[in-house]
NULO-904404 format. One record per residue: residue number from 1; residue in one letter; x negated, y, z negated of N, C-alpha, C, O, CB in turn. Coordinates in Angstrom, 1 decimal, decimal comma. Glycine has a CB too. Example, Ala and Ser with C-alpha at 12.3 -4.5 7.8 and 13.67 -1.06 7.14 Angstrom:
BEGIN
1:A:-13,2:-5,7:-7,8:-12,3:-4,5:-7,8:-13,2:-3,3:-7,8:-14,2:-3,3:-8,5:-11,3:-4,5:-9,0
2:S:-12,8:-2,2:-7,1:-13,7:-1,1:-7,1:-12,9:0,0:-7,9:-13,4:1,1:-8,0:-14,1:-0,6:-5,7
This chain:
BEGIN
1:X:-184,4:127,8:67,5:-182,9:127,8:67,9:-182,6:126,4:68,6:-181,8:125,6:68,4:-182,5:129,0:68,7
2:X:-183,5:126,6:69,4:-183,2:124,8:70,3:-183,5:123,7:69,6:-182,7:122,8:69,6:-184,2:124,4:71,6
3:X:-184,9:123,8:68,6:-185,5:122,7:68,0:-184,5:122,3:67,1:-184,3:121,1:66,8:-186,9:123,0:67,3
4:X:-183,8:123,4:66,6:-182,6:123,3:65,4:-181,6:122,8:65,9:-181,0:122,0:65,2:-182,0:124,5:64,7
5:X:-181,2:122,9:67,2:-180,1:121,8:68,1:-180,4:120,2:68,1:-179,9:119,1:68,1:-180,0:122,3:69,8
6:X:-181,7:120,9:68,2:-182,3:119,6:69,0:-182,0:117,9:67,5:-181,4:116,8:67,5:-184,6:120,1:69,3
7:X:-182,7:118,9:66,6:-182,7:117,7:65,2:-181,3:117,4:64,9:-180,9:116,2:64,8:-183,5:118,4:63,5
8:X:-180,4:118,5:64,7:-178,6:118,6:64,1:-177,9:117,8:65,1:-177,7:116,6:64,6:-177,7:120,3:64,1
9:X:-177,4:118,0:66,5:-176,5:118,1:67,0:-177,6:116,7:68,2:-177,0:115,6:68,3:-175,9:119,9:67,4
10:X:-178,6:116,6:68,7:-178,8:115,7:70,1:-179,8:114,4:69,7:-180,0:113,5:70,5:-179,7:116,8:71,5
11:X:-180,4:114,6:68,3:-180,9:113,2:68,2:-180,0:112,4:67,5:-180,3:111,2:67,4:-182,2:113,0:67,6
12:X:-178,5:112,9:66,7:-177,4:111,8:66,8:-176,4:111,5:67,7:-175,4:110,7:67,6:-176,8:111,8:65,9
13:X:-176,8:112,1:68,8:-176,3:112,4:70,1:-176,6:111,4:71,0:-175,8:111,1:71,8:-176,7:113,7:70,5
14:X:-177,8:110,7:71,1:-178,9:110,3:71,5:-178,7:109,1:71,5:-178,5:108,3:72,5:-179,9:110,6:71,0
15:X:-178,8:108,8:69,7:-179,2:107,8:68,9:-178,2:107,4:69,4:-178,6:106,5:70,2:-179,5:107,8:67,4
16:X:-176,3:107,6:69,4:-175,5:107,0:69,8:-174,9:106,3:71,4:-174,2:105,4:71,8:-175,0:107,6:69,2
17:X:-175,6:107,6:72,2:-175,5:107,0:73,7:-176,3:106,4:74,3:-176,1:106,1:75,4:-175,2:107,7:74,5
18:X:-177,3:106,2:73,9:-178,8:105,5:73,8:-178,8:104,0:73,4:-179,5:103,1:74,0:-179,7:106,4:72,8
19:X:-178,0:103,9:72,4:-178,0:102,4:71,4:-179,3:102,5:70,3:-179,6:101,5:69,7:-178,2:100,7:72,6
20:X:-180,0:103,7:70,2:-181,1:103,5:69,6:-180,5:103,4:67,7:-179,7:104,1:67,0:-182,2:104,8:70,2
21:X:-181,5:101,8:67,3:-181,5:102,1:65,8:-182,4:102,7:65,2:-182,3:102,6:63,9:-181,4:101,1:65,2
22:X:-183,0:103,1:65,5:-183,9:104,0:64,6:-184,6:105,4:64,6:-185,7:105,2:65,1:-184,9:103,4:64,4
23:X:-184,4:106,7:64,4:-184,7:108,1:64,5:-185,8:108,1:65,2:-185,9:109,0:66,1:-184,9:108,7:63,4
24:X:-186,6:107,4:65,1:-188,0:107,6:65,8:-188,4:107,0:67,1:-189,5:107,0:67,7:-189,0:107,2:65,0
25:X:-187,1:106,4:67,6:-187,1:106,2:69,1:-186,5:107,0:70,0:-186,5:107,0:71,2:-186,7:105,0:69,4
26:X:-185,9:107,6:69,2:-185,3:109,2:70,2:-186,0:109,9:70,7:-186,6:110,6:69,8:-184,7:110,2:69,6
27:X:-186,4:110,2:72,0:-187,4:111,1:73,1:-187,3:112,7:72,7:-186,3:113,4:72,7:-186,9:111,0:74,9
28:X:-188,4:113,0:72,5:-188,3:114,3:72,3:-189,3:114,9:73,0:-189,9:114,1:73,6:-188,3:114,5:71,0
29:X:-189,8:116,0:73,1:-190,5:117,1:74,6:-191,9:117,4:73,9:-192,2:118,2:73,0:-189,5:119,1:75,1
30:X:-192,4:116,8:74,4:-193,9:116,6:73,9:-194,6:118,2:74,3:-195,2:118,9:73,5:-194,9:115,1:75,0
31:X:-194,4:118,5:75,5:-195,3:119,6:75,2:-194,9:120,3:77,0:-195,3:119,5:77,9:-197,4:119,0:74,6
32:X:-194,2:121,6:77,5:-194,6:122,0:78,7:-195,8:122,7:79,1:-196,7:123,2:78,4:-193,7:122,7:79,0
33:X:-195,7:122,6:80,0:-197,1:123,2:81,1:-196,6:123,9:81,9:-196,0:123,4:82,8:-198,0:122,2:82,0
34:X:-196,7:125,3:81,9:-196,4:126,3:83,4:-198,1:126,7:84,1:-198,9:127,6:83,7:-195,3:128,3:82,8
35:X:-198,2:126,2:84,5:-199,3:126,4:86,0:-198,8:127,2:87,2:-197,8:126,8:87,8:-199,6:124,9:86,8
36:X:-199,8:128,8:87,7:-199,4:129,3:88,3:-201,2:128,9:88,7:-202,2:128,8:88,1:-198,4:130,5:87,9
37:X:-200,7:128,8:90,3:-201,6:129,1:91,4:-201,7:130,3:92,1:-200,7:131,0:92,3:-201,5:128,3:92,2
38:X:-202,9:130,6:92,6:-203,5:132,1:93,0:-203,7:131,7:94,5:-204,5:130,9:95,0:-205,2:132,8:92,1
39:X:-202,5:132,4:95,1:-203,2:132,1:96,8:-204,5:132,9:97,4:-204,9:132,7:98,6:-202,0:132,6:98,0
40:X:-205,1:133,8:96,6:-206,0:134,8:97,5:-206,9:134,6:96,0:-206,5:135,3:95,0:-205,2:136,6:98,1
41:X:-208,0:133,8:95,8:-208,6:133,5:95,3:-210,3:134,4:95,3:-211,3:134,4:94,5:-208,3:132,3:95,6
42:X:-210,1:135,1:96,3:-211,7:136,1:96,5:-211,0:137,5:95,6:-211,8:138,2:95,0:-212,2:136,8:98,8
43:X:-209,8:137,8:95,5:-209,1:139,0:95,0:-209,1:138,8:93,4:-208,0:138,6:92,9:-207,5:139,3:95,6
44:X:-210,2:138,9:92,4:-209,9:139,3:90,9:-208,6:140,1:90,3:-208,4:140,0:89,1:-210,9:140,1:90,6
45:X:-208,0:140,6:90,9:-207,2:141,3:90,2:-205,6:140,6:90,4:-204,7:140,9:89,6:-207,5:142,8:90,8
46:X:-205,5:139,7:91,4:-204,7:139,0:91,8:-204,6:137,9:90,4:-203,4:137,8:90,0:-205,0:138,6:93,1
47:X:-205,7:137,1:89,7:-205,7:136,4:88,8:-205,3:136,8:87,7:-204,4:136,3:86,9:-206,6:136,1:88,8
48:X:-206,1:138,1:87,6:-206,0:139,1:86,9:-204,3:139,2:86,2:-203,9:138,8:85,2:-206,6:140,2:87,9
49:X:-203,9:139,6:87,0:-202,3:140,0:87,0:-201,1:138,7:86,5:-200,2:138,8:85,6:-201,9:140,5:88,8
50:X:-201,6:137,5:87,5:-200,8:135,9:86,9:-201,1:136,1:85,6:-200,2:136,2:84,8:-201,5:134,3:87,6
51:X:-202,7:136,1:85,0:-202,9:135,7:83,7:-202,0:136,3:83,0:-201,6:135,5:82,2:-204,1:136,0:83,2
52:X:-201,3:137,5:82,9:-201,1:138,6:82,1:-199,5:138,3:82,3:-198,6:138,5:81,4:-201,9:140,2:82,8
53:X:-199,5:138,0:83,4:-197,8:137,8:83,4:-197,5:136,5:83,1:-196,4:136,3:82,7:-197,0:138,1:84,8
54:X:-198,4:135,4:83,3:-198,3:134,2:82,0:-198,1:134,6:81,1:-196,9:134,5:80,7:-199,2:133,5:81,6
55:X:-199,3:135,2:80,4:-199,0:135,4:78,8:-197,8:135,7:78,4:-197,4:135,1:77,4:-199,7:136,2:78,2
56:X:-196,9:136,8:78,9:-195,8:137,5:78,7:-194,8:136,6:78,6:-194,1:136,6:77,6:-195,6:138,4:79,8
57:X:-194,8:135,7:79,5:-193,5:134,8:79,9:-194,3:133,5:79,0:-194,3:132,6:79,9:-193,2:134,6:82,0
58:X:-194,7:133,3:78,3:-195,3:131,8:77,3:-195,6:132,3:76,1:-195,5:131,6:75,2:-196,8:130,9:77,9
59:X:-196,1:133,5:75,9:-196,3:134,1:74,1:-197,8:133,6:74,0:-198,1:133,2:72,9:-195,0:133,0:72,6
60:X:-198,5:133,5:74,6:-200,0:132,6:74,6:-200,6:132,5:75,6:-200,2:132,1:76,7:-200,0:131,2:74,3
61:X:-202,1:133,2:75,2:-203,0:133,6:76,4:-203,4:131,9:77,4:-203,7:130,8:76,8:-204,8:134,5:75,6
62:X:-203,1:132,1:78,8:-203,2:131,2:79,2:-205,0:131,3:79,7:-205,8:132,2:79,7:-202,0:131,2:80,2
63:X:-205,1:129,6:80,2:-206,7:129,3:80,5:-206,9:129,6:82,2:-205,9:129,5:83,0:-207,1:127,4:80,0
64:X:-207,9:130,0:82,6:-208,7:129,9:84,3:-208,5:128,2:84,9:-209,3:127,3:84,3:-210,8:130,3:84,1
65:X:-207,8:127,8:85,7:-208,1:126,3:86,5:-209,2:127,0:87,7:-209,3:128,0:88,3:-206,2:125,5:87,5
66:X:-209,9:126,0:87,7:-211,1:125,7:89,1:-211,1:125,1:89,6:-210,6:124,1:89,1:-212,2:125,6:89,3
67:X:-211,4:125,0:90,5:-211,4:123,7:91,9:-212,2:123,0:91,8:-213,4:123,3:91,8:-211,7:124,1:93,4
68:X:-211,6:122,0:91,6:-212,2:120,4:91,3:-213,6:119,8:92,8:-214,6:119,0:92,8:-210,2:119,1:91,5
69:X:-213,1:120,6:93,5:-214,2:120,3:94,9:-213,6:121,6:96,0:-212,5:122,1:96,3:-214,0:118,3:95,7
70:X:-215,1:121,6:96,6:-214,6:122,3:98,2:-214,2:121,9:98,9:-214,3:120,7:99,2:-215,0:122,7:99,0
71:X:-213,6:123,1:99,6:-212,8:122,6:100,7:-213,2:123,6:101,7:-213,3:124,8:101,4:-211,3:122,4:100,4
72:X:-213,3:123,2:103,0:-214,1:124,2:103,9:-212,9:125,4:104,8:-212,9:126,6:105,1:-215,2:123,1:105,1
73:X:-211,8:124,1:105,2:-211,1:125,4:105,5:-210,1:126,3:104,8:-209,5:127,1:105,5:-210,5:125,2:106,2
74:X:-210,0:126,2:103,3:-209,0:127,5:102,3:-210,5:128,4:102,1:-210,4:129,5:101,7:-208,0:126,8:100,3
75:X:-211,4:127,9:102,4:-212,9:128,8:102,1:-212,5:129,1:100,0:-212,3:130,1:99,3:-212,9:131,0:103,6
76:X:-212,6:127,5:99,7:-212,9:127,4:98,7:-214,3:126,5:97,8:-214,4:125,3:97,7:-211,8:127,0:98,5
77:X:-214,9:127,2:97,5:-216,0:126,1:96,5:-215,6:125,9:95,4:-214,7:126,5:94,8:-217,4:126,6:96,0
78:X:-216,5:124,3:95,0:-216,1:124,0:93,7:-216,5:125,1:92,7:-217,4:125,8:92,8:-216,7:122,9:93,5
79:X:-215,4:125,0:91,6:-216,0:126,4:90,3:-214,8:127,2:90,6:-213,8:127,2:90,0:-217,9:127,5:90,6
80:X:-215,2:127,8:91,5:-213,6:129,3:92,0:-212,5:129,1:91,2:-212,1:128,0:90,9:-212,7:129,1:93,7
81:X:-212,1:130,1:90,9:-211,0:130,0:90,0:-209,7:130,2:90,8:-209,6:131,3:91,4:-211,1:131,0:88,7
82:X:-208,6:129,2:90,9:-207,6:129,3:91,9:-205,8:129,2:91,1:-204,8:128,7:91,5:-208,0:127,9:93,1
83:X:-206,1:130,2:89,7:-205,0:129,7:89,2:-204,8:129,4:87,8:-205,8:128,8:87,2:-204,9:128,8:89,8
84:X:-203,9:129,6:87,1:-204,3:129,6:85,5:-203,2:128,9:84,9:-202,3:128,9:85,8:-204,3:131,2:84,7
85:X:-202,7:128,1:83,9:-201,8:127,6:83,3:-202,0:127,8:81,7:-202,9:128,4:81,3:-201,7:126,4:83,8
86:X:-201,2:127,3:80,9:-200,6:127,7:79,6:-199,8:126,3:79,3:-198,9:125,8:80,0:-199,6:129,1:79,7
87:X:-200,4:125,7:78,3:-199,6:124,5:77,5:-199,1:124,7:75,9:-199,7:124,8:74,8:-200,6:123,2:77,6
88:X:-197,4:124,9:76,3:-196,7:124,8:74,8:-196,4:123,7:74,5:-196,2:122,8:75,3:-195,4:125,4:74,7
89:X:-196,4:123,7:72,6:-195,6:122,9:72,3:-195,0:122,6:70,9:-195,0:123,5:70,1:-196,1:122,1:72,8
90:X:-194,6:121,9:70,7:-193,8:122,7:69,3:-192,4:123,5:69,3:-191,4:123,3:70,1:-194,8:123,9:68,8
91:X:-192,4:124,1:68,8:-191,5:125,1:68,3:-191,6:126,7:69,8:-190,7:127,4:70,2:-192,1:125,6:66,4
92:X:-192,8:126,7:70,1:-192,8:127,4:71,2:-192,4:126,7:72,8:-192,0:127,4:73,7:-194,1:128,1:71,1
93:X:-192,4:125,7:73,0:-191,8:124,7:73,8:-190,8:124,7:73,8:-190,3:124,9:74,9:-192,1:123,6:73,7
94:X:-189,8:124,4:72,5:-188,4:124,7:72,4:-187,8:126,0:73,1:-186,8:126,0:73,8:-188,0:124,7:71,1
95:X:-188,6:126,9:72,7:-188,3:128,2:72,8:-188,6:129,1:74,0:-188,3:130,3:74,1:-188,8:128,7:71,8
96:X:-189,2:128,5:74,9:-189,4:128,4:76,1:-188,4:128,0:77,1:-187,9:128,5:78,2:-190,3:127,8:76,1
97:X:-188,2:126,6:76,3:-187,1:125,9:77,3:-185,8:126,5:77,0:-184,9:126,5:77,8:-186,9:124,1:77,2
98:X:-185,6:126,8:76,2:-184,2:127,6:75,5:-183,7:128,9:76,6:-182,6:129,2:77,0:-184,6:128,4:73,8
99:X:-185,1:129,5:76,8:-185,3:130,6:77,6:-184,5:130,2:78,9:-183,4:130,6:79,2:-186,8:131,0:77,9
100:X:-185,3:129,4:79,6:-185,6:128,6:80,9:-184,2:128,3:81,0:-183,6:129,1:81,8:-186,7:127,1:80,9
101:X:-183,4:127,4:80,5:-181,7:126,7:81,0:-181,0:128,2:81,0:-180,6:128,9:82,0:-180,7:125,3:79,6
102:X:-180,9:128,7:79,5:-179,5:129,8:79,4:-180,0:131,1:80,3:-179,2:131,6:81,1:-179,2:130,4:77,4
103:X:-181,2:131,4:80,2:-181,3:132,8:80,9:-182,0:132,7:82,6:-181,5:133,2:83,6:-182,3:133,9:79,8
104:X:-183,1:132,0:82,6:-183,8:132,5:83,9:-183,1:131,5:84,8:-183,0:131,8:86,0:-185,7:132,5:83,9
105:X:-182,8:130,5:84,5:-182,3:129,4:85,6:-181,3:129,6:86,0:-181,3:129,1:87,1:-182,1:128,2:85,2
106:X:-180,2:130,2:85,6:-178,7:130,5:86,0:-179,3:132,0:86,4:-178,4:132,5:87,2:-177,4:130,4:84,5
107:X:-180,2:132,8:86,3:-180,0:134,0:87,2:-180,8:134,2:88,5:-181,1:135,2:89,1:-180,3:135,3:86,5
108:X:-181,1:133,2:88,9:-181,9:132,4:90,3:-180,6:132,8:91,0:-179,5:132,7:90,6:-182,5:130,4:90,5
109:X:-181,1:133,3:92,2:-180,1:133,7:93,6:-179,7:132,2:94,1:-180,4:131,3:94,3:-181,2:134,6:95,1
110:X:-178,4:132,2:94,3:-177,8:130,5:94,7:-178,4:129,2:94,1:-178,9:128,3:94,8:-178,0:130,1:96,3
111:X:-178,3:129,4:92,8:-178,9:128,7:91,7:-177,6:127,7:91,1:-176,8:127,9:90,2:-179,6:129,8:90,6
112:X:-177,6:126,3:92,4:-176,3:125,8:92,2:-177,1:124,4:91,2:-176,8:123,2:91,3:-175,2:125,6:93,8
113:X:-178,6:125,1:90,1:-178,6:123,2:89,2:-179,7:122,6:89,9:-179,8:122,3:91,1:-176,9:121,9:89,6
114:X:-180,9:122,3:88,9:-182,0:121,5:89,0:-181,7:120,4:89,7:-180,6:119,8:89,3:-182,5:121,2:87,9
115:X:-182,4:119,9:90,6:-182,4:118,8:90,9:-182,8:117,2:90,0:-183,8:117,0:89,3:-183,1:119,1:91,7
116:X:-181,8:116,5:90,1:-182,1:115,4:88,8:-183,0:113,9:89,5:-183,1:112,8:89,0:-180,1:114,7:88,0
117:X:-183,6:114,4:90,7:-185,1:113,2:91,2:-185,9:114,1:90,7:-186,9:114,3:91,5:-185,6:112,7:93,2
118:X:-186,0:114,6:90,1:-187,4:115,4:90,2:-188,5:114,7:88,9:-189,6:115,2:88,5:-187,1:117,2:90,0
119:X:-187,8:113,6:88,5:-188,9:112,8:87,5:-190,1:111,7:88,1:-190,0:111,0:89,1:-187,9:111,7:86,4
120:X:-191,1:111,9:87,2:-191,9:110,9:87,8:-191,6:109,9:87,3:-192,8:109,9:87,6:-193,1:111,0:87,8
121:X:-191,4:109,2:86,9:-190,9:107,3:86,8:-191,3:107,4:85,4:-190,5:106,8:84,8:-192,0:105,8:87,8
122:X:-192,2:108,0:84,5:-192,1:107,5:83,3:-192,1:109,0:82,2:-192,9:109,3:81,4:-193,4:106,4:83,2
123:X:-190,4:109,9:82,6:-190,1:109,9:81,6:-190,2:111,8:81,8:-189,5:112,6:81,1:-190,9:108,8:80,5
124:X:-191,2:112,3:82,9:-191,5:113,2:82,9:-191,0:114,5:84,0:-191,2:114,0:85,1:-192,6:112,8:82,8
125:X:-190,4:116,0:84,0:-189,8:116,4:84,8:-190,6:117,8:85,5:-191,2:118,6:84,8:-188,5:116,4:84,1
126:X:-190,5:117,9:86,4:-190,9:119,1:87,0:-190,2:120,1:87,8:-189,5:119,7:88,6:-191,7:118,8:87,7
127:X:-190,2:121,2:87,7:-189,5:121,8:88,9:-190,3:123,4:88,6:-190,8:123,8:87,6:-187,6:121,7:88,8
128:X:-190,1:124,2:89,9:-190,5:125,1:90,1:-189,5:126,5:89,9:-188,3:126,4:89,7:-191,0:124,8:91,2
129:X:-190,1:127,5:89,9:-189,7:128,8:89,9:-190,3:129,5:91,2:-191,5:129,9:91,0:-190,2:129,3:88,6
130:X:-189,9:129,9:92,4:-190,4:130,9:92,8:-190,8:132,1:92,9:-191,3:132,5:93,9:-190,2:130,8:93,0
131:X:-190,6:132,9:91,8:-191,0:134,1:91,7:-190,9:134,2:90,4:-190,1:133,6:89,7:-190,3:135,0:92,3
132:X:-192,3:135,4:89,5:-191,6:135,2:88,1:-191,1:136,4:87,8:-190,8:136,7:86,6:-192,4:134,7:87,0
133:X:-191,0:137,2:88,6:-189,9:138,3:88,1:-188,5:137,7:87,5:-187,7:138,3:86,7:-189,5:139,2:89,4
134:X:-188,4:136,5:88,1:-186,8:135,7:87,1:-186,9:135,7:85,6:-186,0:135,7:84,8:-186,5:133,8:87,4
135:X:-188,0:135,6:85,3:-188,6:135,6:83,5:-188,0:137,6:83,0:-188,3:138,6:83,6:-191,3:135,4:83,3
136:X:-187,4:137,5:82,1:-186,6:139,4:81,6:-188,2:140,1:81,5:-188,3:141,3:81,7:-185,3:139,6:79,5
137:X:-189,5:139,1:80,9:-190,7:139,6:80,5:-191,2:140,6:81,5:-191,7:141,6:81,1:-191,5:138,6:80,3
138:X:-191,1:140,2:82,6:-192,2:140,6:83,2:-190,9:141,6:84,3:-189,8:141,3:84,6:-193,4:139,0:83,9
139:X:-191,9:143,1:84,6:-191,0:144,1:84,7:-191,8:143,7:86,6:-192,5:142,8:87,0:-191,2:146,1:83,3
140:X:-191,4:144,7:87,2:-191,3:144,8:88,9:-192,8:145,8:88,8:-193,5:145,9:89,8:-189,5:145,8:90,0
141:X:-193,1:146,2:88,0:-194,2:147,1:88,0:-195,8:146,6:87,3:-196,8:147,3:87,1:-193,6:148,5:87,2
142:X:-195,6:145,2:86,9:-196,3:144,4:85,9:-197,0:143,3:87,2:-198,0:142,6:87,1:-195,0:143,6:84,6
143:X:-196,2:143,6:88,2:-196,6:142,3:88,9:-197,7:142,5:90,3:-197,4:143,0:91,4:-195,0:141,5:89,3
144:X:-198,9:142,1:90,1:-199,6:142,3:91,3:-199,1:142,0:92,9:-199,0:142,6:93,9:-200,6:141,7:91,1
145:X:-198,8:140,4:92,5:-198,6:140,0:94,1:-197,4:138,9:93,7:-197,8:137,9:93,1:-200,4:139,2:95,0
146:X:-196,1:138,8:93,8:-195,3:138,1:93,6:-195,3:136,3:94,0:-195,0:136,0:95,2:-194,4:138,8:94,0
147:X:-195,6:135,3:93,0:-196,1:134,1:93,2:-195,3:132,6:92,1:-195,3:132,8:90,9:-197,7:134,5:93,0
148:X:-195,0:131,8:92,5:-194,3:130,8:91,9:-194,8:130,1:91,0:-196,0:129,9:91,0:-194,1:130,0:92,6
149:X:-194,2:129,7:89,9:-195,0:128,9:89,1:-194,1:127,4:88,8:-192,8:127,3:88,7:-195,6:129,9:87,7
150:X:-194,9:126,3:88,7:-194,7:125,1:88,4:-194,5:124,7:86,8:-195,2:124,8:85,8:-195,7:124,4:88,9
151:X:-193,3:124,3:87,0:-193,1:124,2:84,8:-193,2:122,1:84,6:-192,4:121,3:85,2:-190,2:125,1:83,9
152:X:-193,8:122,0:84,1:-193,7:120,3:84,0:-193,5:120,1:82,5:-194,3:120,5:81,6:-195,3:119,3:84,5
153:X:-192,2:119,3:82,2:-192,0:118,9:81,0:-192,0:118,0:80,1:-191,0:117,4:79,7:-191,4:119,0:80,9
154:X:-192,8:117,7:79,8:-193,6:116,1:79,4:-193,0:115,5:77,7:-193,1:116,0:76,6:-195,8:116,5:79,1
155:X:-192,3:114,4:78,0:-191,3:114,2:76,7:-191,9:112,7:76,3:-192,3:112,0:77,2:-189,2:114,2:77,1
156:X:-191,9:112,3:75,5:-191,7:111,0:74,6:-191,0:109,9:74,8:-191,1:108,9:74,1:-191,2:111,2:73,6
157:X:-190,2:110,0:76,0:-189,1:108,9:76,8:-189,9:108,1:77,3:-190,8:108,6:77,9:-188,0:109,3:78,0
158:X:-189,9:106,9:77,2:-190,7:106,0:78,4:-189,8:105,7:79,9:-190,3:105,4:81,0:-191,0:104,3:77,7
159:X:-188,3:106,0:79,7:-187,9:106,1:81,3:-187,2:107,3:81,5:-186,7:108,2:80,7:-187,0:104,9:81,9
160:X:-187,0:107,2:83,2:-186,0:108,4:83,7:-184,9:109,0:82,9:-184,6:110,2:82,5:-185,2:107,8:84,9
161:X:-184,3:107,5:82,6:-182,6:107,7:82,2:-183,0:108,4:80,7:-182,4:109,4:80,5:-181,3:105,8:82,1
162:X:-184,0:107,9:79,5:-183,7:108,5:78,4:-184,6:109,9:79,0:-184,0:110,6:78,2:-184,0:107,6:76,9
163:X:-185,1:110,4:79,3:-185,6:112,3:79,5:-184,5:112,8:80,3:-184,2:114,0:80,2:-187,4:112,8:80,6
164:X:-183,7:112,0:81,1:-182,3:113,0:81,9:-181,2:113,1:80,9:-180,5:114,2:80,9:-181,5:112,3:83,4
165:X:-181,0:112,1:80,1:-180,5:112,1:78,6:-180,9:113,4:77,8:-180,0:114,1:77,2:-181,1:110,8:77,9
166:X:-182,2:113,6:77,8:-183,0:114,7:76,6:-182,5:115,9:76,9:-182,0:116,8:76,3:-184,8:114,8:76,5
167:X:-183,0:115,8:78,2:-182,4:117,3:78,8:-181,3:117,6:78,8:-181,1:118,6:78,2:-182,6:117,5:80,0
168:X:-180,2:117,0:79,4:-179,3:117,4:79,6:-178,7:117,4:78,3:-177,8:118,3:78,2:-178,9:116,7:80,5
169:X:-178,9:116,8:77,5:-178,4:117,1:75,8:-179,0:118,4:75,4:-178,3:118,9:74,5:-179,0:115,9:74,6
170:X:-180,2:119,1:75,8:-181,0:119,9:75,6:-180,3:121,3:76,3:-180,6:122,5:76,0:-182,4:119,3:76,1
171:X:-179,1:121,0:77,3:-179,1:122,0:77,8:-179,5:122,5:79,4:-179,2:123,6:79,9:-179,5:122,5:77,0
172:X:-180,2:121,6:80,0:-180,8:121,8:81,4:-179,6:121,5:82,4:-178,9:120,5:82,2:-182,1:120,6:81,8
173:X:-179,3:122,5:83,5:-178,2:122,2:84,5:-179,0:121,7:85,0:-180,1:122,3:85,2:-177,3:123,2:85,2
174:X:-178,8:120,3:85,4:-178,9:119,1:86,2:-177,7:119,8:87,4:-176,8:120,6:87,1:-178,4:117,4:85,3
175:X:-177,8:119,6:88,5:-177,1:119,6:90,2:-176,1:118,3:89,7:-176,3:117,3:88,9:-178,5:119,3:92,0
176:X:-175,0:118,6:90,5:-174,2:117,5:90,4:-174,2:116,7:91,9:-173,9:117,4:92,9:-172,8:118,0:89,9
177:X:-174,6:115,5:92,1:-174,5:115,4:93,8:-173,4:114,8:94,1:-173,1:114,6:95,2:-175,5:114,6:94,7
């Protein structure tokens, strides 16, 4: 549904407020990443539960992250598993983000619009969710321990201005300041 916006209606959309001459310099969303971290990392069942409510909310069994090194006071070793993520892309990426603007973003409690700094300089956007009971997937009885997850949206733009372009053609409430 989005991908089908995306090709019809925002890459001549693009092409024209952009100045771009040629179809294939139009930025398009390479692929999201939702990464949910586990605060209580000795509790299995706590992981347990993110995984499960990833999957629900991405359509695709998400992978185990481990800790890159220890650290002595979260009383983490390297290996420990502290957290799982899931990378779309394609047609399930579209359909994800489709999700993300019309439904779960607008039913956030004083959800007055993404913030539009939240790019890293070349092209790429992040922002969080605090709870994922905001996803319709995942029911109040599904969820072990209620926890945030990080969505990063990685597009084909080489700057700011053309991915705030993508998006916002895409549909993302950008905050007005």
């Amino acid at each position: 549904m989005l991908l089908e916006k995306y090709k019809k209606e925002t890459v001549p959309q693009l092409m024209k407020g952009l100045g771009y001459k040629n179809i294939l310099q139009v930025p398009e969303i390479e692929k999201v990443v939702i990464n949910m971290g586990v605060g209580k990392h000795d509790d299995p069942k706590v992981l347990e539960g993110a995984m499960k409510n990833l999957a629900q909310i991405a359509g695709q069994w998400p992978v185990v992250t481990r800790a890159k090194r220890s650290i002595s006071d979260f009383k983490i070793r390297k290996g420990d598993p502290i957290g799982c993520k899931v990378t779309l892309r394609g047609e399930r990426a579209y359909e994800f983000l489709n999700k993300l603007f019309n439904v779960v973003l607008p039913g956030l409690r004083d959800f007055k619009g993404v913030s539009p700094d939240s790019f890293d300089g070349r092209g790429n956007y992040s922002l969080g969710i605090p709870d994922q009971l905001a996803f319709p997937e995942v029911s109040y009885d599904d969820v072990v321990q209620p926890q945030g997850m990080d969505i990063i949206i990685v597009t084909t733009a080489e700057t700011d201005r053309e991915a705030y372009a993508l998006l916002k053609a895409l549909g993302c409430p950008f905050r007005e300041n």
